[in-house]
C-alpha positions in Angstrom: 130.7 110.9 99.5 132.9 108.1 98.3 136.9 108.1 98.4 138.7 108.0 95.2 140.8 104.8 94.9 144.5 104.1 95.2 146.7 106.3 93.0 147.4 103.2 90.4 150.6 105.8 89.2 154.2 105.5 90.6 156.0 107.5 93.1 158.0 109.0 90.9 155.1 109.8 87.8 152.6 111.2 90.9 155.1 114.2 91.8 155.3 114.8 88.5 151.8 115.6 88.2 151.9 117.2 91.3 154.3 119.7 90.7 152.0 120.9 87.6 149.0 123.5 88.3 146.8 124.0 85.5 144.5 126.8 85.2 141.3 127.5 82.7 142.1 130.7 81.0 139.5 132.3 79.6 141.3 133.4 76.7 142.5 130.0 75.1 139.1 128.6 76.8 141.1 126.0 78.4 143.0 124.6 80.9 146.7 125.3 80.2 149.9 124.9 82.7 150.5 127.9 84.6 154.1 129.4 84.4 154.8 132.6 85.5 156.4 135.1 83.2 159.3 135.3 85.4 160.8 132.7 87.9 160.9 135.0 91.3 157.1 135.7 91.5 153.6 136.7 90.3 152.4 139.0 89.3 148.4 139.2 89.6 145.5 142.0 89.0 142.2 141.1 91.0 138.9 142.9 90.2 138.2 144.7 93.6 134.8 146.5 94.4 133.0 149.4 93.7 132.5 151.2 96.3 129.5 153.2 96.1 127.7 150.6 97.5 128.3 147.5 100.0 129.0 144.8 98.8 127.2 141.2 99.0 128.3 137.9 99.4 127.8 137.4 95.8 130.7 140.1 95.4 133.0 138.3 98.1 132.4 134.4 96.5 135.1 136.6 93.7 137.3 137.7 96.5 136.9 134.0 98.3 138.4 132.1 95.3 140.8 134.9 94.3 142.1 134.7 98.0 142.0 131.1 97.4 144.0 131.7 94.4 147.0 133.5 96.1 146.9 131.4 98.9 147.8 128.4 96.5 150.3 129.8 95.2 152.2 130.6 97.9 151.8 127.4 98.9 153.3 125.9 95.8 156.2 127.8 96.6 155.7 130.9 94.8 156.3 134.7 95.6 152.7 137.0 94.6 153.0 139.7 93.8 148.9 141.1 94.1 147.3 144.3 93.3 143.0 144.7 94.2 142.0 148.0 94.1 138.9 150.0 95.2 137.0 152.0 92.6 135.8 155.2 93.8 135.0 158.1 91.8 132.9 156.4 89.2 129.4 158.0 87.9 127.5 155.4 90.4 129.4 156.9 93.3 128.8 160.2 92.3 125.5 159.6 92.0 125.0 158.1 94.7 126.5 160.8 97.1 124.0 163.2 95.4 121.2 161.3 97.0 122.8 161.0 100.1 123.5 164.3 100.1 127.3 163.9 101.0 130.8 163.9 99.0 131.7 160.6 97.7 134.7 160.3 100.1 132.4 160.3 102.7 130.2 157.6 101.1 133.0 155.3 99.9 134.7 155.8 103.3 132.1 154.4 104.7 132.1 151.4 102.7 135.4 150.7 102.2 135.7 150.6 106.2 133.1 147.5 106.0 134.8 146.2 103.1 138.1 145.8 105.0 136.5 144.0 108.1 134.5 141.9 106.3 137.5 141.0 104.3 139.3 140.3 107.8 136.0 138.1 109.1 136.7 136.3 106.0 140.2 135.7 106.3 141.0 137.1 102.9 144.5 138.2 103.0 144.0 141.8 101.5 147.8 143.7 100.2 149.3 146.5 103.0 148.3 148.8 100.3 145.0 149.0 98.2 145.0 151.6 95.3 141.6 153.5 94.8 140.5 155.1 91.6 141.3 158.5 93.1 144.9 157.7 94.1 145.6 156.9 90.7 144.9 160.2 88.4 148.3 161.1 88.0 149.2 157.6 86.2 145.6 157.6 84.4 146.8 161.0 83.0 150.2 159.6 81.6 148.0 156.8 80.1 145.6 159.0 78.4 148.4 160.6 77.0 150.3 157.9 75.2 146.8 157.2 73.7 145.9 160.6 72.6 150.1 160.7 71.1 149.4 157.4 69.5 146.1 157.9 68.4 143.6 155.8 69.9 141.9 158.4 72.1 140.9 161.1 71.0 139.4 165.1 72.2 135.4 165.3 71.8 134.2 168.4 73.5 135.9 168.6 76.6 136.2 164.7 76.9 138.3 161.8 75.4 136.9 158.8 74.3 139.1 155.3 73.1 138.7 154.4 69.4 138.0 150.2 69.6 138.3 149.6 65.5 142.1 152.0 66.2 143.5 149.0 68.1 144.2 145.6 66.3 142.3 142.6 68.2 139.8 144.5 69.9 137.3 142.1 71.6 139.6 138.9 71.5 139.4 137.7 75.5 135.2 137.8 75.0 135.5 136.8 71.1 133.9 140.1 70.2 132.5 139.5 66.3 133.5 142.5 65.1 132.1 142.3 61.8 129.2 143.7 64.2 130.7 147.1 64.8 128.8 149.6 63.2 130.5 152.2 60.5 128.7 155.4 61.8 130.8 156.6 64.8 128.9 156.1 68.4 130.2 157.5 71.8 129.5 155.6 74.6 129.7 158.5 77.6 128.9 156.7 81.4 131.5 154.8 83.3 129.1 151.9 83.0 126.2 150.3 81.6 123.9 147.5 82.9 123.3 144.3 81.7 125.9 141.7 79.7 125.9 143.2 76.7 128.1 145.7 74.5 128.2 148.8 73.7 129.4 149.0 70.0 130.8 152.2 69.2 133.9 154.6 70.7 134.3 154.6 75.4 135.0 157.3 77.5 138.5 157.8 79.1 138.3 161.1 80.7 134.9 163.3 82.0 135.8 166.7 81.1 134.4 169.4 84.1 131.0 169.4 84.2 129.4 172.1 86.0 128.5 170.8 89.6 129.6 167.7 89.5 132.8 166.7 91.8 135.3 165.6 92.3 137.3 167.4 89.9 141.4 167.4 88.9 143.2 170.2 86.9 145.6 168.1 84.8 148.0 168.4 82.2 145.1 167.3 80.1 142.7 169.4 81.2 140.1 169.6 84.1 138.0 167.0 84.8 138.1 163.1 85.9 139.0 159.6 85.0 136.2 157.2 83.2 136.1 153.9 84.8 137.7 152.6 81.7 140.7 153.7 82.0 141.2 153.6 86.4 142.0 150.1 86.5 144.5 150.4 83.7 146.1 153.2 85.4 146.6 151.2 88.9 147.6 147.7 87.3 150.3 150.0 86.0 151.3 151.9 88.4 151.4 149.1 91.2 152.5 146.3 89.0 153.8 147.1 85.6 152.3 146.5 82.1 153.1 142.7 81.8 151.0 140.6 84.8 150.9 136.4 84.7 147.1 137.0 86.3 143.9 139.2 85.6 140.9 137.7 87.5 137.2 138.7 88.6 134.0 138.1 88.1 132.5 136.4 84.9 130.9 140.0 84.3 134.0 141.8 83.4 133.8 139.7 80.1 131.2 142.2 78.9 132.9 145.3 78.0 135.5 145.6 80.9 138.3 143.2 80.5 138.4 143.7 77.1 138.9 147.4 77.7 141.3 147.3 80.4 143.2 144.7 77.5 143.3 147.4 74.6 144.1 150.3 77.3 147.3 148.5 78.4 148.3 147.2 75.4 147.7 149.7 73.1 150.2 151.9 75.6 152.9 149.4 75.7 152.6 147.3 73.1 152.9 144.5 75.1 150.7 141.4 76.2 149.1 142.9 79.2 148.3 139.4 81.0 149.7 135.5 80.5 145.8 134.0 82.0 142.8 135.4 82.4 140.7 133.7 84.8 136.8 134.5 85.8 134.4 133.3 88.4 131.0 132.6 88.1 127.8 134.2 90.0 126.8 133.0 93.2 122.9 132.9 92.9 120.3 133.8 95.3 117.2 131.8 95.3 117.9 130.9 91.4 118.7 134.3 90.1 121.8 136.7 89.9 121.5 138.7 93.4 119.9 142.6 92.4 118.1 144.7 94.6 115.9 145.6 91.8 114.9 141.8 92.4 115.2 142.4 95.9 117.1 138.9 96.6 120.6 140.5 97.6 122.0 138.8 100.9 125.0 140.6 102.9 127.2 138.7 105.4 125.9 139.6 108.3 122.6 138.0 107.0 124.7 134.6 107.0 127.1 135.5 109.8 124.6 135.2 112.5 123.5 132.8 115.5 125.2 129.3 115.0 126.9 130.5 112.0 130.3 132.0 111.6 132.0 134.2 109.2 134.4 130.3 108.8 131.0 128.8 107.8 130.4 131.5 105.1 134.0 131.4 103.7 133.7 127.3 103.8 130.6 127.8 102.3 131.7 130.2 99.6 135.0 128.2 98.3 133.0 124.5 98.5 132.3 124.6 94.9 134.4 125.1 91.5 134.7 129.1 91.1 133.8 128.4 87.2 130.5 126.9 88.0 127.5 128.9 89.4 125.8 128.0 93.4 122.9 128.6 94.4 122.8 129.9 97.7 119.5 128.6 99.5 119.1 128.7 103.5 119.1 124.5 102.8 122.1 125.0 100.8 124.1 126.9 103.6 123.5 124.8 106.5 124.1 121.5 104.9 128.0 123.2 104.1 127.6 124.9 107.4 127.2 121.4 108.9 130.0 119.9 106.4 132.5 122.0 108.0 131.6 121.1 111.5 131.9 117.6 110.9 135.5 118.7 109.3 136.1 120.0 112.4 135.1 117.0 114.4 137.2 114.7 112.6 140.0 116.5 113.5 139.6 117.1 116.4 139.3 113.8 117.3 142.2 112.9 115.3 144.2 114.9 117.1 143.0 114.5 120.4 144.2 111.7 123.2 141.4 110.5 123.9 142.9 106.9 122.9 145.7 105.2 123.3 148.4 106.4 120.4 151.0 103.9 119.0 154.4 103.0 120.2 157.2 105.2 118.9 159.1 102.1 117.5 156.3 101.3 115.5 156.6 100.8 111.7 154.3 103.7 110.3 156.0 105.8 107.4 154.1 109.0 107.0 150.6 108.5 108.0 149.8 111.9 106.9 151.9 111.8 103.2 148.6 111.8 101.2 147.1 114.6 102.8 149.1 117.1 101.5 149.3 115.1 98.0 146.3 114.1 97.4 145.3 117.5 98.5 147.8 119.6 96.1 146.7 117.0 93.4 143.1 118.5 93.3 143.8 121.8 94.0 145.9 121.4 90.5 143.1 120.7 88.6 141.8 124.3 87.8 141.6 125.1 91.6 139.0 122.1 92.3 138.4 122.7 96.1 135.5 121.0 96.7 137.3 117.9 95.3 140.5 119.1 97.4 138.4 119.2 100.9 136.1 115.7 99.8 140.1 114.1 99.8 140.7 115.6 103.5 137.4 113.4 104.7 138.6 110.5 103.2 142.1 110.5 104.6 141.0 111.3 107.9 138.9 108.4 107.8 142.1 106.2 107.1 144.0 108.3 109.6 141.3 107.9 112.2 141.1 103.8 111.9 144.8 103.9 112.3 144.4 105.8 115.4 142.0 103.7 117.2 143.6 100.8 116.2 146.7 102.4 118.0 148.7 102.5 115.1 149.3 106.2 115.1 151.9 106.8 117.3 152.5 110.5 118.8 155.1 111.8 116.2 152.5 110.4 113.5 149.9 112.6 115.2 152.0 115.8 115.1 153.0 115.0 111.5 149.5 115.2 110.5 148.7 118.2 112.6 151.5 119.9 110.4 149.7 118.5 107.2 146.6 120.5 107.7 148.0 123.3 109.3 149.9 123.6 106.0 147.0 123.1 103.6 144.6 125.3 106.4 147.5 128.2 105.1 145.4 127.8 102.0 141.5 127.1 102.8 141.3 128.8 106.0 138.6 126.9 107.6 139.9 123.8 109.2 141.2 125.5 113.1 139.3 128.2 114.3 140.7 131.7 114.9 140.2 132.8 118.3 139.5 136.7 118.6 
């Protein structure tokens, strides 16, 4: 891969463009220059799991670039402030303890448990506290209420269901024509429906008691359990407020999901309920969207074995635009696999004494100054980290000549060490973690 030419701007214009990150957001569908509602900090909502099930390394590309996400903006200086939550009382997880033949706190225990250490294997810097569906009743309650006061939700039998064509802009984050919507009333009962498409009519808030089925809350609104619809709205709110600077996940929450959390929110507030909205593409398996249906789902340890670490899979699973979709192919994964070794290698030796390093006197400015810019100026552009980690190859090649030439002398050296130590804070692959 070939280094990008000399920077033909000044000093002073190249900070400038530095000091500005810009950030697709999916509902302008463009790039625009993020600024944070408010000065001190961040606020930012990511998608977490569902946990009636493990999840797959298609599932943790999304947490990988969210991670990646938070972690640059810390290092730009700013304060986050980040909810992901765990959702765990949904119909699926219900389900799915029937067949089991457990309670669902059992089963999502379970998962959760592997959730968190893959998480830690990862290195994705998880919050000290992780809101779950069932955690959050008493604020999905207080939700469900406004709406029922204000009139979008309504009583049907013993449930409540949100009224879409109740709340103005309905639809706008996926561009939802609704010249669609049908003029017969539909209901729309389950948590969740497959495929990427959507359901036009009236979704469910709250699952009045059904006979058998648990869990099970007496309310203020009656007995029964939150939808899925309305759990994330009731933790974003609890945990961070009704206006965020960031909502994020994966490119599937454009289908019905986002757009509902959106109208929840806002229609209780009356307020914006996020700044950007920002979405990740699939990671593929052998050329199709992983489904065990297609029988083509891969977990970590299925990657994190033999010559491969859990660094190899996080390298692998940042080393290409979160907007775009990769194909994950056994070819594919050691070719990265072998990328970041030869990452490794480079600095190593770079930082090693295995040759003479420079006198102290000599003339050298700041051998490692366009690491951490050339780096940052990348990582501006919408997040591009494959771009970002292709500039660390090409200054270490510069930074390498200089070194055997013995023009690097030892304060040089541990100027550069500091460099990627600094932008490691971010991509978390460079020096290994020793357990």
């Amino acid at each position: 891969m070939g280094c990008a030419s000399e920077n033909p701007h000044s000093n002073e214009a190249k900070v400038t463009m530095k000091s500005v990150l810009r950030l697709y957001n999916t509902m302008s569908r463009s790039k625009e220059v993020f600024v944070p509602r408010s000065s001190t900090g961040v606020k930012m909502f990511t998608c977490g799991p569902s946990v009636y099930r493990r999840p797959h390394v298609g599932n943790y590309r999304t947490f990988v670039w969210e991670d990646l996400l938070l972690r640059y903006l810390r290092h730009l200086g700013y304060s986050v402030e980040r909810v992901i939550n765990l959702t765990d009382i949904e119909d699926k997880a219900i389900a799915e303890a029937g067949r089991h033949e457990v309670n669902v706190g059992q089963l999502t225990g379970e998962v959760v448990d592997r959730f968190l250490d893959e998480c830690r294997r990862l290195r994705i810097d998880l919050p000290g506290i992780i809101p779950r569906s069932s955690t959050s009743v008493d604020q999905a309650v207080e939700l469900i209420k406004v709406l029922l006061h204000k009139g979008y939700a309504y009583r049907h039998g013993g449930d409540i269901f949100f009224d879409p064509l109740k709340y103005d802009g309905f639809g706008r984050l996926f561009g939802l024509d609704m010249s669609r919507w049908p003029s017969q009333k539909r209901r729309f009962r389950r948590d969740t429906y497959p495929g990427r498409r959507w359901n036009l009519g009236d979704f469910i808030l709250w699952h009045g008691e059904k006979k058998g089925v648990e869990p099970v809350w007496s309310t203020e609104i009656g007995r029964g359990r939150p939808a899925w619809n309305i759990q994330d709205p009731a933790m974003i709110t609890k945990h961070l407020g009704f206006s965020l600077d960031i909502c994020c996940g994966g490119i599937d929450n454009l289908y019905r999901h986002h757009d509902y959390n959106l109208a929840v929110v806002e229609a209780s507030s009356g307020v914006d309920l996020a700044r950007f909205w920002i979405h990740g593409e699939h990671l593929l398996s052998r050329g199709r969207k992983m489904s065990k249906s297609i029988g083509n789902i891969v977990y970590v340890e299925d990657l994190v074995q033999g010559d491969f670490t859990a660094d190899h899979l996080r390298f692998f699973l940042l080393y290409g635009h979160h907007r775009k979709r990769v194909n994950l192919l056994p070819s594919s994964f050691e070719k990265t696999a072998a990328r970041l070794d030869d990452l490794r290698r480079r600095v190593d030796l770079l930082l090693s004494d295995t040759l003479p390093m420079g006198l102290e006197a000599l003339p050298q400015g700041d051998p490692a100054g366009s690491l951490i810019d050339d780096f940052n100026d990348r990582m501006n552009d919408d997040l591009d980290a494959r771009s970002a980690i292709d500039s660390l190859f090409c200054n270490l090649d510069r930074l390498e000549t200089m070194r055997s030439n013995g023009l690097l002398a030892a304060r040089g050296r541990d100027g550069v060490r500091a460099a990627l130590e600094r932008i490691d804070e971010v991509i978390q692959c460079i020096f290994e973690v020793r357990e």
